[in-house]
Backbone as CSV, one residue per row, in Angstrom:
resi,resn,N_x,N_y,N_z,CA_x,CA_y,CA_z,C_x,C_y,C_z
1,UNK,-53.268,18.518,-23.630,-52.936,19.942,-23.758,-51.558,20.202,-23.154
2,UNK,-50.576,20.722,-23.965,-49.100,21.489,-23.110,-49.130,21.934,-22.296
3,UNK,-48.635,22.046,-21.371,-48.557,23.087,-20.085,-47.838,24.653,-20.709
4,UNK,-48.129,25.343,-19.651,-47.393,26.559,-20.684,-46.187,27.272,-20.298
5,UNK,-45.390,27.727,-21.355,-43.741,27.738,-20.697,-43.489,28.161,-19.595
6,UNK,-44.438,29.111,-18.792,-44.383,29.660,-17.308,-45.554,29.903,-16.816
7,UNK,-45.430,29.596,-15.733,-46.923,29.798,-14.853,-46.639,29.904,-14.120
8,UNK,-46.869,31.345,-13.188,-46.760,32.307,-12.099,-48.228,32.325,-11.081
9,UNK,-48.319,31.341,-9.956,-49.565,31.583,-9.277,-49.704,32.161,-8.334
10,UNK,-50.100,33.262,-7.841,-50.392,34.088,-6.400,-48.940,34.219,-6.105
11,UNK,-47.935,34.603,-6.507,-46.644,34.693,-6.233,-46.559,35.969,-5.441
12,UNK,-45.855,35.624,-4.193,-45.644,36.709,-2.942,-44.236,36.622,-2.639
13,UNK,-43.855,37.554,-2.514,-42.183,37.664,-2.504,-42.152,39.110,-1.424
14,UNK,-41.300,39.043,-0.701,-41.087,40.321,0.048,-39.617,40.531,0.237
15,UNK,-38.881,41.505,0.260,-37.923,41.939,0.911,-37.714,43.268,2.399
16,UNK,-36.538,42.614,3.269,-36.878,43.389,4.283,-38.360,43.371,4.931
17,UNK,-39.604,42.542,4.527,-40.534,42.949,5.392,-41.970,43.862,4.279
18,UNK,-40.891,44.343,3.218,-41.488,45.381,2.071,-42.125,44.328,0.867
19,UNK,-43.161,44.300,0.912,-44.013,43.673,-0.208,-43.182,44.087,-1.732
20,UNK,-42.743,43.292,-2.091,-42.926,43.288,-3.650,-43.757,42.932,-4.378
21,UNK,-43.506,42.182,-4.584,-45.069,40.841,-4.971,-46.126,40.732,-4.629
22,UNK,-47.144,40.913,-5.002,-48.135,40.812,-4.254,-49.866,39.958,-4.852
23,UNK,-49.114,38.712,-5.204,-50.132,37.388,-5.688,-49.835,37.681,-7.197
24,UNK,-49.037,37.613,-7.796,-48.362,37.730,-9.584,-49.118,36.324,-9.481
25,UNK,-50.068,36.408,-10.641,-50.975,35.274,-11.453,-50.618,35.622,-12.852
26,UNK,-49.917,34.571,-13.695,-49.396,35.142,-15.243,-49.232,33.807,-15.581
27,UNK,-49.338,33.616,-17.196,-49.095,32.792,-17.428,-48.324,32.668,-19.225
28,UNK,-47.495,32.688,-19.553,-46.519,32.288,-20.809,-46.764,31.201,-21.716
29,UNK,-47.441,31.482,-22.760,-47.856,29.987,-23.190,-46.676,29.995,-24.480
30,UNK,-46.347,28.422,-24.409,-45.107,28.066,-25.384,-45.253,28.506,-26.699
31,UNK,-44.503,29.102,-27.232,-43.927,29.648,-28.590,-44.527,30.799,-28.712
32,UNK,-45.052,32.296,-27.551,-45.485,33.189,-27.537,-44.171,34.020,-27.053
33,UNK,-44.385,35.290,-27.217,-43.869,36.363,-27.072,-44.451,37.539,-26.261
34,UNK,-43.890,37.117,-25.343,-45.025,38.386,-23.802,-43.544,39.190,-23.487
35,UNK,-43.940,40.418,-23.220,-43.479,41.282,-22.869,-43.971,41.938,-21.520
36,UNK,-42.891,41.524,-20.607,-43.333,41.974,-19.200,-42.952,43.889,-18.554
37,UNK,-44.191,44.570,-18.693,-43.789,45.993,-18.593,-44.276,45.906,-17.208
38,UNK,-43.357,47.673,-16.888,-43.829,48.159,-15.720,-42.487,49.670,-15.122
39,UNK,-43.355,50.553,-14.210,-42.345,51.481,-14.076,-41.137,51.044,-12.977
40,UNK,-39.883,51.165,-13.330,-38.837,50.682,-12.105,-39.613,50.769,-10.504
41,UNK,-39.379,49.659,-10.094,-39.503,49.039,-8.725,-40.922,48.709,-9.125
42,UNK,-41.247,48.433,-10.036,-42.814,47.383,-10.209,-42.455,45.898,-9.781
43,UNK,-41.368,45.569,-9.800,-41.402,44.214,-9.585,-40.936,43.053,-10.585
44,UNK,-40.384,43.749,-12.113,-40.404,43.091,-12.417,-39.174,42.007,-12.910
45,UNK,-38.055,42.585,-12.407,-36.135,42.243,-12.620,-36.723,41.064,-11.055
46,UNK,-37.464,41.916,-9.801,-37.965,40.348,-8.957,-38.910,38.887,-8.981
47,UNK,-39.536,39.165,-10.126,-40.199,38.006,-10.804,-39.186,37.186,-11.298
48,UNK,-38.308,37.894,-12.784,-37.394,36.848,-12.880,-36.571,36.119,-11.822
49,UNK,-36.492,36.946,-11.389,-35.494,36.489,-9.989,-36.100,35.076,-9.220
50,UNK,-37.296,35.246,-8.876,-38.054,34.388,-8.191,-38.098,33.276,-9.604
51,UNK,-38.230,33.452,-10.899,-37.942,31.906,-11.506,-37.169,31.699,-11.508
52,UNK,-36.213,32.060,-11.612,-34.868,31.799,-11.533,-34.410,31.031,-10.161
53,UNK,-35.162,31.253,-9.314,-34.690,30.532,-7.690,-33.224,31.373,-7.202
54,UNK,-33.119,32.689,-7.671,-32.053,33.286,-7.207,-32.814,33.989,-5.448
55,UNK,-34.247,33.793,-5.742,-34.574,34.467,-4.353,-35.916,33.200,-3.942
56,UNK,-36.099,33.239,-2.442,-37.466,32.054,-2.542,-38.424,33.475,-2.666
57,UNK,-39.669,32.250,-2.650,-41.049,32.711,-2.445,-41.718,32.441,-0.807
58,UNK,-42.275,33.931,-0.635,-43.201,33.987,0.567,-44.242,32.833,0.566
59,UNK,-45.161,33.180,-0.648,-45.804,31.785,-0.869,-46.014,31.974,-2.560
60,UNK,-46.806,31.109,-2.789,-47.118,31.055,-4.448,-46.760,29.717,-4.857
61,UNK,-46.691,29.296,-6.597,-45.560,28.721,-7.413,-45.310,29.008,-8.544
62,UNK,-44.281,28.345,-9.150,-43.946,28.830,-10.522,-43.349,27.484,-11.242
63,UNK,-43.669,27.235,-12.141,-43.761,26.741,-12.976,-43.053,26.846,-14.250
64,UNK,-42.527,25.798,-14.742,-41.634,25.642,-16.099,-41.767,24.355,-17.213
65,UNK,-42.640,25.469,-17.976,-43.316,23.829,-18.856,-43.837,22.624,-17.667
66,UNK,-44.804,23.240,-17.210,-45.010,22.223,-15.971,-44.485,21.764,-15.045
67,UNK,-43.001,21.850,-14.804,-42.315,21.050,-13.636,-41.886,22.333,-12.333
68,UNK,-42.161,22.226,-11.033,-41.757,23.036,-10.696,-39.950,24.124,-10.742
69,UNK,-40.367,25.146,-10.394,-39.291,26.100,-10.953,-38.339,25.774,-9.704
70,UNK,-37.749,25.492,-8.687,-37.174,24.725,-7.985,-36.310,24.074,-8.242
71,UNK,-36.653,22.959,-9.010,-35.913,21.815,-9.386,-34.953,22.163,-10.490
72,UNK,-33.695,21.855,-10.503,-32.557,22.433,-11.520,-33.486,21.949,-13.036
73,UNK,-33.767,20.321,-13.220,-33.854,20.297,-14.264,-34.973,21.180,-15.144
74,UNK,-36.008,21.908,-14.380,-37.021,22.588,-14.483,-36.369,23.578,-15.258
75,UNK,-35.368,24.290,-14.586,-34.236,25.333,-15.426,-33.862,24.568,-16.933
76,UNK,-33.388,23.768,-16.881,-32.540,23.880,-18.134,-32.862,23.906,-19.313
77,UNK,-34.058,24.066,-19.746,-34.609,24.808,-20.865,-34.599,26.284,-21.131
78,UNK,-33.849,26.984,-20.235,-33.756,28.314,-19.975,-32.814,29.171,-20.712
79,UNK,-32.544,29.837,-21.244,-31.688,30.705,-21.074,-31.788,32.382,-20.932
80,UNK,-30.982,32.800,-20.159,-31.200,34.099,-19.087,-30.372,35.072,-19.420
81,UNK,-30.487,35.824,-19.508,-29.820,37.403,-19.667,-30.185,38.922,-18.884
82,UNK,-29.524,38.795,-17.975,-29.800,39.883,-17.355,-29.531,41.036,-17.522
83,UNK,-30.429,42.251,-16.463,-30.097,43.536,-17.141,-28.944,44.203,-16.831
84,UNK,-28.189,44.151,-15.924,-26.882,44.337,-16.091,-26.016,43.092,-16.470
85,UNK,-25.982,42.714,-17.459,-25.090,41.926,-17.715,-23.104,42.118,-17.748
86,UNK,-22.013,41.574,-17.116,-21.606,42.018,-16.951,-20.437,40.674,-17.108
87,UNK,-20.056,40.092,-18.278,-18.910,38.942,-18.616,-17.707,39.001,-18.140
88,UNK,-17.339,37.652,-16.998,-15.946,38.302,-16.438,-14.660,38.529,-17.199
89,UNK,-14.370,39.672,-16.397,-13.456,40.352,-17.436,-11.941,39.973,-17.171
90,UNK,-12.010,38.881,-17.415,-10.391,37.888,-17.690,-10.348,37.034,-18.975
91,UNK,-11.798,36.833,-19.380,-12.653,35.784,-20.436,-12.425,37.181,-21.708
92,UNK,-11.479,36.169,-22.582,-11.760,37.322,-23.883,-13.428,36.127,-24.301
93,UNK,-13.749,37.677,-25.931,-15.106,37.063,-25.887,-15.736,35.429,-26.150
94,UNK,-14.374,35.217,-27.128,-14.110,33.935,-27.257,-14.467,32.532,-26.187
95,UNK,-13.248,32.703,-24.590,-13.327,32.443,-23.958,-14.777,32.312,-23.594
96,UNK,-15.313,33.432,-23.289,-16.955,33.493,-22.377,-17.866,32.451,-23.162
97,UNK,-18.111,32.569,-24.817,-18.665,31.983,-25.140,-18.213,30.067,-25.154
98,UNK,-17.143,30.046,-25.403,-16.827,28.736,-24.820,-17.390,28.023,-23.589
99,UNK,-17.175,28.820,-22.535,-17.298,28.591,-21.276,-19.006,28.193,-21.235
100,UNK,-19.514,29.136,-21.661,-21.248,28.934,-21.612,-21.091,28.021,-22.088
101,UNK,-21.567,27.812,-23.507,-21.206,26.604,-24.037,-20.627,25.082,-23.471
102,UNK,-19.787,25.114,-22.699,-19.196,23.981,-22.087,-20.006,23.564,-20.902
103,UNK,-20.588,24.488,-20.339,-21.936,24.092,-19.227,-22.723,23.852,-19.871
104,UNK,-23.006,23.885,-21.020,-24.661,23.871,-21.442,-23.780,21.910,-21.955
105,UNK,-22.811,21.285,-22.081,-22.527,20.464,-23.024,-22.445,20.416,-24.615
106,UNK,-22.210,21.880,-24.544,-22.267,21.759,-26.088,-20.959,22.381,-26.393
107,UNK,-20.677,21.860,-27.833,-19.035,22.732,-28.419,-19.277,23.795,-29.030
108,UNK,-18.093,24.135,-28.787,-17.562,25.852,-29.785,-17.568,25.584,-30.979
109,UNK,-18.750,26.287,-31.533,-18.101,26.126,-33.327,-18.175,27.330,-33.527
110,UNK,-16.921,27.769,-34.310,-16.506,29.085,-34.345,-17.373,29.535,-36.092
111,UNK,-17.899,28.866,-36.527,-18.501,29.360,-37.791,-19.810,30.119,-37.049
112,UNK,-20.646,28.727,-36.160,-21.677,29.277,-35.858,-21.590,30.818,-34.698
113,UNK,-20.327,30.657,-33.963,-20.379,32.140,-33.316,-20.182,33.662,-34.215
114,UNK,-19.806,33.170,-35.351,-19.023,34.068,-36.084,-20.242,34.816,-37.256
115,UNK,-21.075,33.607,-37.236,-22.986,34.508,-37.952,-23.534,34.461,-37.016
116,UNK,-23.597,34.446,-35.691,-24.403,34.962,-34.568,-23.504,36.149,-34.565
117,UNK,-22.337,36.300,-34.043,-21.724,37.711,-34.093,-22.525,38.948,-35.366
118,UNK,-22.049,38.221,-35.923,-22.093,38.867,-37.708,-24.049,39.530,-37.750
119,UNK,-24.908,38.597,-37.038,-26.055,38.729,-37.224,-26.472,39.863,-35.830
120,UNK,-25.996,39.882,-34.987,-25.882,41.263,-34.275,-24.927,42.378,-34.135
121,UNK,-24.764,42.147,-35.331,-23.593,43.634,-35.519,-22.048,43.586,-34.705
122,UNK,-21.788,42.754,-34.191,-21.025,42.489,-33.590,-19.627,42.256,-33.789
123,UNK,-18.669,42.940,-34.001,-17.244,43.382,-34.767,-16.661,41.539,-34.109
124,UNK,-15.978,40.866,-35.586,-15.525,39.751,-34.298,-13.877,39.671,-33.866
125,UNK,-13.613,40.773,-33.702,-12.552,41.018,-32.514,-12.943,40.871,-31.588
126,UNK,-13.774,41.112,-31.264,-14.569,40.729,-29.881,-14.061,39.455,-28.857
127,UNK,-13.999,38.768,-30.116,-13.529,36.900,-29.851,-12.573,37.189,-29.072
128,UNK,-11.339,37.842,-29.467,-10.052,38.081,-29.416,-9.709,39.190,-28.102
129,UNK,-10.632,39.803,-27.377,-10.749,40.884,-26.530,-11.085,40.484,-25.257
130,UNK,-10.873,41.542,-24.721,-11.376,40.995,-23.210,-12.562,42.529,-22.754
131,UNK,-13.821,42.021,-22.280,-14.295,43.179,-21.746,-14.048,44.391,-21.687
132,UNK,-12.899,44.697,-21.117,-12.519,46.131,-20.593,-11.859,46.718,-22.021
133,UNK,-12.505,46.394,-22.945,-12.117,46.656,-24.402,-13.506,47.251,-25.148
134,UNK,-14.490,46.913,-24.077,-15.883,46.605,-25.567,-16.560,48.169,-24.678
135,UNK,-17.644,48.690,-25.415,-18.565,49.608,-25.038,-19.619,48.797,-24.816
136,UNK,-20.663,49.532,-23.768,-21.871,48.871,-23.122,-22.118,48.037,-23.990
137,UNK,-22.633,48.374,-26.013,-23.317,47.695,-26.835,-23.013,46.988,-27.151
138,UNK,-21.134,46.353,-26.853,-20.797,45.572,-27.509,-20.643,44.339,-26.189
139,UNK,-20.847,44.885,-25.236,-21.168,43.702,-24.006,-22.516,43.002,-23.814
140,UNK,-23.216,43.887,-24.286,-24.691,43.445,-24.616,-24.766,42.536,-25.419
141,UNK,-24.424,42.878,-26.922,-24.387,41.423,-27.694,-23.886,40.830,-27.378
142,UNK,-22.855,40.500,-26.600,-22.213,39.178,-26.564,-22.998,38.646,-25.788
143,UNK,-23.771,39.297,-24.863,-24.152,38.716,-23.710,-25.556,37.996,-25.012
144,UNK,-26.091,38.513,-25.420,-27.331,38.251,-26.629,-26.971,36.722,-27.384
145,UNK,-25.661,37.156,-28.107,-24.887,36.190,-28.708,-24.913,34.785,-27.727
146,UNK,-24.310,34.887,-26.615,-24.192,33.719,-25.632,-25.519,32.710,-25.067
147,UNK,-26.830,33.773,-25.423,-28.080,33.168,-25.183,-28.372,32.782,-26.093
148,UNK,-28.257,33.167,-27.185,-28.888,32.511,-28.472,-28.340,31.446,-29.416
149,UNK,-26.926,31.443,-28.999,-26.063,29.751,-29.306,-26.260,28.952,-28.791
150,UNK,-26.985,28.503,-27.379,-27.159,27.786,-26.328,-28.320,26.969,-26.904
151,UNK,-29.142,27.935,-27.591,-30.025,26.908,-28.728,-31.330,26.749,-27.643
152,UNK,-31.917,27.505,-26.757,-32.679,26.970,-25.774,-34.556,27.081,-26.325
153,UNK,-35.103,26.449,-25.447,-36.787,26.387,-26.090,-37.090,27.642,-25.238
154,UNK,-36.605,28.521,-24.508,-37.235,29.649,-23.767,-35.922,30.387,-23.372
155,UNK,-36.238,31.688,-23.395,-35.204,32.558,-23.077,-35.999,33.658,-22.447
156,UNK,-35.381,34.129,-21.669,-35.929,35.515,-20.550,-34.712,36.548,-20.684
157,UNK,-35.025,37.422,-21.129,-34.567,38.560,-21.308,-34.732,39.990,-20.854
158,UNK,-33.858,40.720,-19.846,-34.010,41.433,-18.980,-33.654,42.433,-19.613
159,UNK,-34.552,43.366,-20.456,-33.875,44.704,-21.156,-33.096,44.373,-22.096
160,UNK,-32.939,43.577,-22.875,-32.122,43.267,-23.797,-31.755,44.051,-24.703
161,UNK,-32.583,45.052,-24.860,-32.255,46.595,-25.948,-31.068,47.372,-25.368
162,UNK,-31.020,46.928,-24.043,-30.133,48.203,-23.242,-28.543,48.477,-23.991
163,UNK,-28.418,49.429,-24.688,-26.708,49.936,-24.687,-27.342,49.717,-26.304
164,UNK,-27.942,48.953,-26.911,-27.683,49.299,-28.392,-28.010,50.268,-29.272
165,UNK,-27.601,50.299,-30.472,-27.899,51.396,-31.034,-28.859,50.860,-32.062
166,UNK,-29.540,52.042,-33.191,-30.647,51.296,-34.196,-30.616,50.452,-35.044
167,UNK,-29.342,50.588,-35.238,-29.100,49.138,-36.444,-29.261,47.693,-35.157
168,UNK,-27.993,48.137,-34.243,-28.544,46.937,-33.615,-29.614,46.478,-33.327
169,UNK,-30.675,47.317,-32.869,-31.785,46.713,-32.346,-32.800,46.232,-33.558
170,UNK,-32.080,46.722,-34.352,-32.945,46.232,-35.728,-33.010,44.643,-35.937
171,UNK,-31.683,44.873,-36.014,-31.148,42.991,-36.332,-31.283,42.026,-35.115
172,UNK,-31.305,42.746,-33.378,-32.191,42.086,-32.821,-33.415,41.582,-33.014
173,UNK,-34.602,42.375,-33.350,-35.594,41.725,-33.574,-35.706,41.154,-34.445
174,UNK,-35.096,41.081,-35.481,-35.004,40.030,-36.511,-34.414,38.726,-36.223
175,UNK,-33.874,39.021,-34.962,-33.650,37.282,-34.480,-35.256,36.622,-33.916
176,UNK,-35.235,37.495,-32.978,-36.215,37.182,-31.792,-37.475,36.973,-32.934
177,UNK,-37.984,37.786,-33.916,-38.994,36.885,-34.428,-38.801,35.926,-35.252
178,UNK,-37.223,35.392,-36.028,-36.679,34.359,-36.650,-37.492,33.154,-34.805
179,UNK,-36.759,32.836,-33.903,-37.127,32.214,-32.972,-38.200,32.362,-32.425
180,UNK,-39.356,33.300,-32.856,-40.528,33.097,-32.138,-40.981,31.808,-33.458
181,UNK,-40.979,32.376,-34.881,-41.032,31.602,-35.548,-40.741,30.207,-35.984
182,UNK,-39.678,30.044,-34.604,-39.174,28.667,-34.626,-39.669,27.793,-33.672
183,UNK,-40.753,28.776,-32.448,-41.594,28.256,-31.790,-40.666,28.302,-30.802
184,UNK,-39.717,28.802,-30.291,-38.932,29.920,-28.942,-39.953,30.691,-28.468
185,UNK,-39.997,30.421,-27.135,-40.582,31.200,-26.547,-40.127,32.022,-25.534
186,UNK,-40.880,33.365,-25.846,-39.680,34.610,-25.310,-40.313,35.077,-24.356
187,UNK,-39.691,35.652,-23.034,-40.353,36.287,-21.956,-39.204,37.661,-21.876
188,UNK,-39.722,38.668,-22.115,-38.956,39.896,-22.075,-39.268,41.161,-21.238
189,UNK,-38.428,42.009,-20.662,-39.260,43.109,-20.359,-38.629,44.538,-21.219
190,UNK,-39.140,45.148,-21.314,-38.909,46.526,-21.540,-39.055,47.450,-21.727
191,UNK,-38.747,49.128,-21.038,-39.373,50.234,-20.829,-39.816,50.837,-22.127
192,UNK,-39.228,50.336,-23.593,-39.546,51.068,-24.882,-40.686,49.919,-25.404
193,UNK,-42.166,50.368,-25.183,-43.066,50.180,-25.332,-43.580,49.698,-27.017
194,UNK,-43.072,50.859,-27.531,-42.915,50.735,-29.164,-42.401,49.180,-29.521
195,UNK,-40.889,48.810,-28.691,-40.642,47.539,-29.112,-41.628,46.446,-28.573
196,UNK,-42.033,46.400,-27.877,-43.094,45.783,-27.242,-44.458,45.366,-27.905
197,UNK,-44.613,46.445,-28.407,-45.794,46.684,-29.548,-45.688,45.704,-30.760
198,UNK,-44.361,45.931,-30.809,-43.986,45.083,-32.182,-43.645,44.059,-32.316
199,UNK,-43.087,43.433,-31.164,-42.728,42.118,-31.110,-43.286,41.802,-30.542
200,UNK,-44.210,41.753,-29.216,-44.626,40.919,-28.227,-46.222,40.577,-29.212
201,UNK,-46.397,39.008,-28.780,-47.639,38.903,-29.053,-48.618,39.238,-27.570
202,UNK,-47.954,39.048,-26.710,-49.212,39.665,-25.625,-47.968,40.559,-24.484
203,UNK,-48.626,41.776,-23.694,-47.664,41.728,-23.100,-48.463,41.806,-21.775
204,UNK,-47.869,41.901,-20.211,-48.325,42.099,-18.741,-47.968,43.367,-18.549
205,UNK,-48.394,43.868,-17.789,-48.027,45.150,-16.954,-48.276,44.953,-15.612
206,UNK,-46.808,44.933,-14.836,-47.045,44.701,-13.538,-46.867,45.799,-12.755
207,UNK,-47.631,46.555,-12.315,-47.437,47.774,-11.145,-48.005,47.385,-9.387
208,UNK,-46.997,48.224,-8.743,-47.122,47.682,-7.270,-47.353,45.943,-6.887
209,UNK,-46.557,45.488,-8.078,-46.321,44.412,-6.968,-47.548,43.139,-7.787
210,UNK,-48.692,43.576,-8.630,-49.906,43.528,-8.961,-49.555,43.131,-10.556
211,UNK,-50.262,42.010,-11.751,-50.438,42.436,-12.878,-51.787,43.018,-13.114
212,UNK,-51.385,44.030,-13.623,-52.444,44.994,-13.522,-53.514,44.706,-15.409
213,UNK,-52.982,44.565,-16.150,-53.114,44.012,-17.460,-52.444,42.784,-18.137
214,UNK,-53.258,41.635,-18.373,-51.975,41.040,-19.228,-53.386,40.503,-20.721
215,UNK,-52.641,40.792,-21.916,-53.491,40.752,-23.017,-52.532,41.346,-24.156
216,UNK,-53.364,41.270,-25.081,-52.302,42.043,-26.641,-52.196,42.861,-26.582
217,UNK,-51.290,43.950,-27.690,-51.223,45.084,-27.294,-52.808,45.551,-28.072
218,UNK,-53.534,45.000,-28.892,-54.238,45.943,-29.127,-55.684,46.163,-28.030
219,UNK,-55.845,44.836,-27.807,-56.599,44.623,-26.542,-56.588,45.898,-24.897
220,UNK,-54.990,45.927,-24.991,-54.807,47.160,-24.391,-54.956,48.547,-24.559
221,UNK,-55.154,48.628,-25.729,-55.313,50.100,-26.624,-56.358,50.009,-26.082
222,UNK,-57.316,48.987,-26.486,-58.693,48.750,-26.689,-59.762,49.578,-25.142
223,UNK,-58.950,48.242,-24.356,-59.689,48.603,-23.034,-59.485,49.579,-22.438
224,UNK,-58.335,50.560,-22.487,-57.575,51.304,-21.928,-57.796,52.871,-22.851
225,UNK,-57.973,52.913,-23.853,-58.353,54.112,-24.505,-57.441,54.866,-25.206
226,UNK,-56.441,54.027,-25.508,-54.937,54.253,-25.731,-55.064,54.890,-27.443
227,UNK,-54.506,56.083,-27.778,-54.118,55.699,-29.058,-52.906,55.039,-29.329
228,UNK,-52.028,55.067,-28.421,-50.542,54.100,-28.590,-51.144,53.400,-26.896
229,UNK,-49.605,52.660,-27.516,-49.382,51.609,-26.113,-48.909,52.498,-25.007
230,UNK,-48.240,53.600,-24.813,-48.006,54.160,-24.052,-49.177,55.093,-23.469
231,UNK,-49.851,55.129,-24.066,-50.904,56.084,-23.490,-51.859,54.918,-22.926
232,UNK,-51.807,53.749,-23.231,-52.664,52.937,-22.748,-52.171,52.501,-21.110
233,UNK,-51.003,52.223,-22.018,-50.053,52.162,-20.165,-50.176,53.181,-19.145
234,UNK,-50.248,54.133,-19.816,-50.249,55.216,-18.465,-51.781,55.205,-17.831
235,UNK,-52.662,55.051,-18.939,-54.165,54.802,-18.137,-54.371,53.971,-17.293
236,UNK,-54.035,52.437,-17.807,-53.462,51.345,-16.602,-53.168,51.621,-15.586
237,UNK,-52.176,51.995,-14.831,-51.172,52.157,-14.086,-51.923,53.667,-12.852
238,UNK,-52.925,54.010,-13.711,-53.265,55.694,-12.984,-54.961,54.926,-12.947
């Protein structure tokens, strides 16, 4: 049997003394699509964090396709996008994507950046620009763009809707289920529930620190009394 792309056990994390975490048991199975909800300061921009090894753990573990989350090589099936994403702004877009690219060992091919651009709406002057040129949406895709050339078996995505508009987010999810379909497995969070609904095959809801639900969305309707996902969420959570 596979191990599954993440496994979160009794995970305790504190800052200052202040519980965040408080025993996160979750688990991501490979080529699924979970969607990690919850209301700001649930905890959940500090979960990634804690796989990521940008912060330790009080106690717990975590897990990556089986190997602990610790160990670099455990990472490098990863690729990460955070919710403020923010490309340094000396790197035209060109540059940035190179640069990723050149850590990951892989080359620039400017065809393939140019239908990743093209496939998130993404004007490709961009290439040619430097940050302090683009609007939120157009820093977002690139930042989108830069995860999804990297070619990875798992990607975590921190709000990834943030700054776009409807076309964009359209042709987002038309990636993300092109790669669920390719057996990518996606770990996402985000406050628009609706998208959640639609793409995630299961999602968590973590409040105080706690997953308070983790199952499909209809499962959640189900138990919860929801006629939408949002009304299910709010029953959850109350």
């Amino acid at each position: 049997m596979s191990p599954a792309a993440l496994r979160f056990q009794q995970v305790v994390q504190s800052y200052a003394r202040t519980p965040v975490l408080r025993g996160v048991d979750l688990a991501v199975e490979a080529g699924e699509c979970l969607g990690l909800v919850g209301v700001n300061g649930a905890g959940k921009t500090s979960l990634i964090k804690c796989l990521l090894d940008f912060c330790a753990l009080d106690r717990g573990e975590i897990a990556i396709f089986g190997k602990p989350h610790r160990l670099p090589a455990a990472r490098q099936p990863l690729a990460y996008l955070p919710e403020r994403f923010s490309p340094p702004y000396y790197l035209t877009g060109r540059d940035f994507l190179k640069y990723l690219l050149t850590l990951q060992g892989l080359s620039y091919d400017a065809d393939a950046a140019g239908r990743m651009l093209a496939a998130l709406d993404l004007d490709a002057a961009a290439l040619t620009t430097t940050p302090s040129h683009y609007s939120k949406g157009m820093t977002q895709k690139l930042g989108l763009a830069a995860c999804l050339l990297v070619g990875k078996p798992l990607l975590v995505l921190d709000e990834p809707m943030s700054g776009l508009d409807p076309k964009a987010r359209a042709l987002l999810k038309q990636q993300l289920r092109r790669l669920r379909g390719d057996g990518v497995t996606i770990l996402l969070t985000s406050h628009a529930l609706a998208d959640v609904d639609e793409l995630c095959d299961r999602l968590a809801i973590l409040h105080e620190g706690r997953i308070r639900f983790a199952g499909t969305p209809v499962a959640c309707r189900a138990e919860f009394g929801g006629a939408t996902l949002e009304e299910a969420f709010m029953q959850c959570i109350h």
